[in-house]
C-alpha positions in Angstrom: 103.8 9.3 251.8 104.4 12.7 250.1 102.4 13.9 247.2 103.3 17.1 245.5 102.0 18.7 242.2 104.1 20.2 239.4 103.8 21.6 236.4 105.2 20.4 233.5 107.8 22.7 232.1 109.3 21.1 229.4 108.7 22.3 226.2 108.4 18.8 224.4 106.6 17.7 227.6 107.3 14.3 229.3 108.0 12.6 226.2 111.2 10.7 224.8 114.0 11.9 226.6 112.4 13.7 229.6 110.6 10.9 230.1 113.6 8.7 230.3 115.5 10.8 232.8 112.1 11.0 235.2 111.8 7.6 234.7 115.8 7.2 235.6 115.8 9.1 238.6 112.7 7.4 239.9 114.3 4.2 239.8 117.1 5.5 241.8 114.8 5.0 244.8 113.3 2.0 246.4 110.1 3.7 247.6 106.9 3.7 244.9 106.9 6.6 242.6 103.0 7.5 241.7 102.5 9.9 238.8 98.9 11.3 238.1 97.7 13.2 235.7 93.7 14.1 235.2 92.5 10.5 235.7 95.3 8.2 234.7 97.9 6.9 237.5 100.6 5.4 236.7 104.0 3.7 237.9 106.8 6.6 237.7 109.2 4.3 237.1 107.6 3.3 233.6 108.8 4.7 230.3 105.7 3.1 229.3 103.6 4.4 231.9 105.0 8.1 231.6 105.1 8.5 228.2 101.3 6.8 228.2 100.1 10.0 230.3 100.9 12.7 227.5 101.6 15.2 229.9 102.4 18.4 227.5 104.0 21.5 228.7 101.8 23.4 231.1 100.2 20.5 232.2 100.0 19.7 235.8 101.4 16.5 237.6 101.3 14.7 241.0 104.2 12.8 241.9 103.3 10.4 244.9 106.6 9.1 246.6 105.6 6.0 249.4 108.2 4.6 251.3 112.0 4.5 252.9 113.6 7.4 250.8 110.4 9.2 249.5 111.7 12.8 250.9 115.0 12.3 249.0 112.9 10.7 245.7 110.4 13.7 245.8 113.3 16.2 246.1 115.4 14.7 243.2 112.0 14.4 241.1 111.3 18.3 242.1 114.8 19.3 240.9 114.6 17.7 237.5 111.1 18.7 237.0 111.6 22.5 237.7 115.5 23.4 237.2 116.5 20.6 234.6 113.8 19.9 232.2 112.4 24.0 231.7 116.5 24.1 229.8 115.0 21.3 227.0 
């Protein structure tokens, strides 16, 4: 299991499209893909579940990957959290 925080970069947040791509690359993976945020946990590979959270810009995250490829999941999730979504 690795569990990492971030911050949420985005300027619209993980909402609509952000939300799609995390939820994209997540289900790229076969190990579970926790997201917490204050007291709600979720599935991270729910559009549902992610946009549910709210998590604005600033906000901070934990992505919990458990499984077979949870280095490679938490390092394509890291990526698209800090380098992609800051550009939206």
């Amino acid at each position: 299991m690795i569990k990492k925080e971030f911050e949420v970069l985005s300027s619209i947040g993980l909402h609509a499209r952000p939300a799609a791509l995390f939820v994209q690359t997540a289900n790229k993976f076969q190990c579970d893909i926790t997201v917490i945020k204050e007291q709600s946990e979720i599935n991270g590979k729910s559009i549902m579940g992610i946009m549910a959270i709210a998590a604005s810009k600033g906000d901070k995250i934990t992505v919990i990957a458990d499984g077979k490829d949870e280095k490679e999941a938490i390092e394509a999730i890291e990526e698209l959290l800090t380098k992609r979504f800051p550009q939206m």
